[in-house]
C-alpha positions as CSV (number, residue, x, y, z in Angstrom):
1,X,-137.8,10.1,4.4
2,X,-140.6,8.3,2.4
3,X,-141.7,6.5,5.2
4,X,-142.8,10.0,7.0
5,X,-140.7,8.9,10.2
6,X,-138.0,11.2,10.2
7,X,-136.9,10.3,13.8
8,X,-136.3,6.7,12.7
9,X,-132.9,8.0,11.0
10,X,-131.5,10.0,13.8
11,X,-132.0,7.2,16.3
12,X,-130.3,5.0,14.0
13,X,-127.5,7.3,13.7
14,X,-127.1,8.1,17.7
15,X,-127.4,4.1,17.7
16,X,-124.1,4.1,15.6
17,X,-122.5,7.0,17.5
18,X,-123.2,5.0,20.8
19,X,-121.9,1.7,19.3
20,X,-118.9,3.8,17.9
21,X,-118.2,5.2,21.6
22,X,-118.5,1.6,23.3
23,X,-116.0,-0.1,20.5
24,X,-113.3,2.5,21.0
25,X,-113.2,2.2,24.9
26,X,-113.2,-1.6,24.5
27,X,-110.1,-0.8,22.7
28,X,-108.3,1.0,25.3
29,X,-105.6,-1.5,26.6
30,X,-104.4,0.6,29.3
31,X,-101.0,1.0,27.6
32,X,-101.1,4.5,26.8
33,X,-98.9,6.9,28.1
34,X,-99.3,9.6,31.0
35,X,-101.1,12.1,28.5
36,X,-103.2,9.4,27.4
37,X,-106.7,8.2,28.3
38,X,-105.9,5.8,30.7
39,X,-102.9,7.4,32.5
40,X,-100.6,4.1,32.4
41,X,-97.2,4.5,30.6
42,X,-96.2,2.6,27.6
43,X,-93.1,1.0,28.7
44,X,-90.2,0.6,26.2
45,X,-91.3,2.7,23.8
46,X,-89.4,5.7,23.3
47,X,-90.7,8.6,21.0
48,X,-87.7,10.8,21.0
49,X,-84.0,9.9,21.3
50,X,-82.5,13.4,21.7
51,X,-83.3,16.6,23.5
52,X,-84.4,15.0,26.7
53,X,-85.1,17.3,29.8
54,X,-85.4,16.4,33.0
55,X,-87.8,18.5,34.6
56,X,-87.7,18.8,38.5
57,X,-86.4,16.2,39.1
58,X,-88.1,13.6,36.8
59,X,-86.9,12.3,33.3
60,X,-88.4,13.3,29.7
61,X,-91.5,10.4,29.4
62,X,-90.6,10.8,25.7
63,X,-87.2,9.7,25.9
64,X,-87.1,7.8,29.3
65,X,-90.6,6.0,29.4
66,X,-89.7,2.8,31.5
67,X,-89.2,-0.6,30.6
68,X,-89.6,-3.9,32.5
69,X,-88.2,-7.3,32.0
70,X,-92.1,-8.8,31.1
71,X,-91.2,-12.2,32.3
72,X,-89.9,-10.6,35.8
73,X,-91.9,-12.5,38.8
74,X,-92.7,-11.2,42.6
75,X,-91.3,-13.8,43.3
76,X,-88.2,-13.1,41.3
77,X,-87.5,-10.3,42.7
78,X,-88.0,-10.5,45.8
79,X,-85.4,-13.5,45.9
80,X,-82.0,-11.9,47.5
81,X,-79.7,-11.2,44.8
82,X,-82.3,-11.0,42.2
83,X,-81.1,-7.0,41.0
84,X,-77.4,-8.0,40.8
85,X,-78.4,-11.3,38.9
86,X,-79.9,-9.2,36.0
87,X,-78.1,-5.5,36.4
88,X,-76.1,-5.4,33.0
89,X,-75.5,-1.9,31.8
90,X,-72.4,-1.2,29.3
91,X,-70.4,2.0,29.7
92,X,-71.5,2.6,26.4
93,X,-75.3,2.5,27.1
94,X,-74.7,5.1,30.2
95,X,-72.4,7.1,27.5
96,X,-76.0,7.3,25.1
97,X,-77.8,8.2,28.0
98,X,-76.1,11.4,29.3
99,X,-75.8,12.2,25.3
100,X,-79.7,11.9,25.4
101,X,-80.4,14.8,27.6
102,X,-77.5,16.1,26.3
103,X,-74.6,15.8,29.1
104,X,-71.1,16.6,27.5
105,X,-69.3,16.2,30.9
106,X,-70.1,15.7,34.8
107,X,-68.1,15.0,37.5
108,X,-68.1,11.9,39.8
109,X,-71.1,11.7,41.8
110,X,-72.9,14.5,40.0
111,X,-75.3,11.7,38.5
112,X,-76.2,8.4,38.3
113,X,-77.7,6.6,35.5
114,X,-80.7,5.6,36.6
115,X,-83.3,2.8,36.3
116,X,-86.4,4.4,36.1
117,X,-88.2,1.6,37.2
118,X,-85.6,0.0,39.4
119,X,-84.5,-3.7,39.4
120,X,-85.7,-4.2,42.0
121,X,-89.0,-3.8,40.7
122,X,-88.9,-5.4,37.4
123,X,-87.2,-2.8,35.9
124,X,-84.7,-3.7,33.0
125,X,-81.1,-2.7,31.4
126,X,-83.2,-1.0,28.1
127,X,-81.7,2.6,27.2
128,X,-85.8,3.4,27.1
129,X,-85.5,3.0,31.4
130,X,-82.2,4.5,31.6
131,X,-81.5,8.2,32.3
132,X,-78.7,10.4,33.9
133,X,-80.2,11.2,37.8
134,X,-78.8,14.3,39.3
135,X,-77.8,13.2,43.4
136,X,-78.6,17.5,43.8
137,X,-81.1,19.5,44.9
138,X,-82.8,17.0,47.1
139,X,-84.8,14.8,46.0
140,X,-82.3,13.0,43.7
141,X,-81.2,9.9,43.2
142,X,-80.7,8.9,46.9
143,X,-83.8,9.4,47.9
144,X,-85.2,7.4,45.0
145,X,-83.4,5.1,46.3
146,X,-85.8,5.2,48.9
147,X,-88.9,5.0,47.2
148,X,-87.4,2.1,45.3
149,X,-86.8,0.1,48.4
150,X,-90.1,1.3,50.0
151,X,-92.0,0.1,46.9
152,X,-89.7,-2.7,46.6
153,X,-90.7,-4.3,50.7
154,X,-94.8,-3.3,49.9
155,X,-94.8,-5.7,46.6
156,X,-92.8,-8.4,48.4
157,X,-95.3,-8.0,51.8
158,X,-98.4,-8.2,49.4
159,X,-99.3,-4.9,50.3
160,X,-99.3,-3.4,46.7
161,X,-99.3,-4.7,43.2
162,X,-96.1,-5.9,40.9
163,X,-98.0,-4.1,38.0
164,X,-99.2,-0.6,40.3
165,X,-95.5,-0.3,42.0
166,X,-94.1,-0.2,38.0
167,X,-96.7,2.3,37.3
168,X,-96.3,4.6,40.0
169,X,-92.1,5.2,39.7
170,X,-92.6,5.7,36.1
171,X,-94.9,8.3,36.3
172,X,-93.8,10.1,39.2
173,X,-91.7,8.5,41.9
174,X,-91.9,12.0,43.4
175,X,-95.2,11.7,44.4
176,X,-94.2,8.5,46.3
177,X,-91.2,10.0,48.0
178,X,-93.6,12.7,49.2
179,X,-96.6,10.5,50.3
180,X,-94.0,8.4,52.2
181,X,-92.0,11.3,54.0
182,X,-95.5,12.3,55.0
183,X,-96.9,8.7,56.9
């Protein structure tokens, strides 16, 4: 304060807070999850391993997140056969699954385990992408069939984005069935 210009310090100082502010959003990859800044899930990366709830008809983000083959190419998948090329999903991964969210017993066709983000889309065999879908109430898992199919045919047509289409039936594939019973 010797210098008798007080308002030199505090511009210095909102200087710092502003080069602070830009540093930390230069630092945002886009890889956070749903409750994060950006909104995109962090595929893979499971934060709990027990206790998982589905809730109306959508898995626990903690324990089913998403997870994609990263080498996985449009045109990959949209080659014919691609899915059954890479499905590979023990008994024993659906077995930790339904123990997951907790599922002692169910009878056939109750649920399916479930890729999240389907094959079809890039989706891969990871327990972090895997989670027990019940087929009732409506929507369940055949009419996320539909949504993967629908998202599946606008990626292959160019219509949407390999990346967007990921994004969208991990956060709420709901929303998609929805949007697309309304067009």
């Amino acid at each position: 304060m010797a210098s008798g210009k007080p308002g030199r310090r505090w511009f210095g100082v909102i200087g710092l807070a502003l080069t602070l502010v830009v540093a930390l959003s230069a630092c945002d990859t886009g890889a956070t999850t749903s409750g994060g800044v950006s909104g995109a899930p962090q595929f893979g990366v499971q934060t709990k391993t027990s206790g998982c709830q589905a809730h109306d008809g959508l898995p626990d983000s903690a324990c089913t997140p998403g997870a994609i083959f990263a080498s996985a190419t449009v045109s990959e998948i949209c080659t014919s056969g691609y899915s059954s090329s890479v499905r590979n999903v023990p008994t024993s991964e659906k077995n930790q699954a339904y123990a997951e969210y907790g599922i002692a017993s169910h009878v056939s066709g109750q649920y399916e385990v479930d890729h999240l983000i389907s094959l079809e889309l890039g989706g891969s065999n990871d327990i972090a992408n895997l989670w027990p879908e019940l087929a009732s109430p409506t929507p369940g898992f055949h009419q996320k069939d539909q949504v993967e199919n629908y998202l599946h045919s606008q990626v292959c047509s160019g219509a949407l984005d390999l990346t967007k289409a990921q994004e969208e039936i991990a956060t709420n594939w709901l929303a998609v069935y929805n949007q697309i019973q309304s067009d």
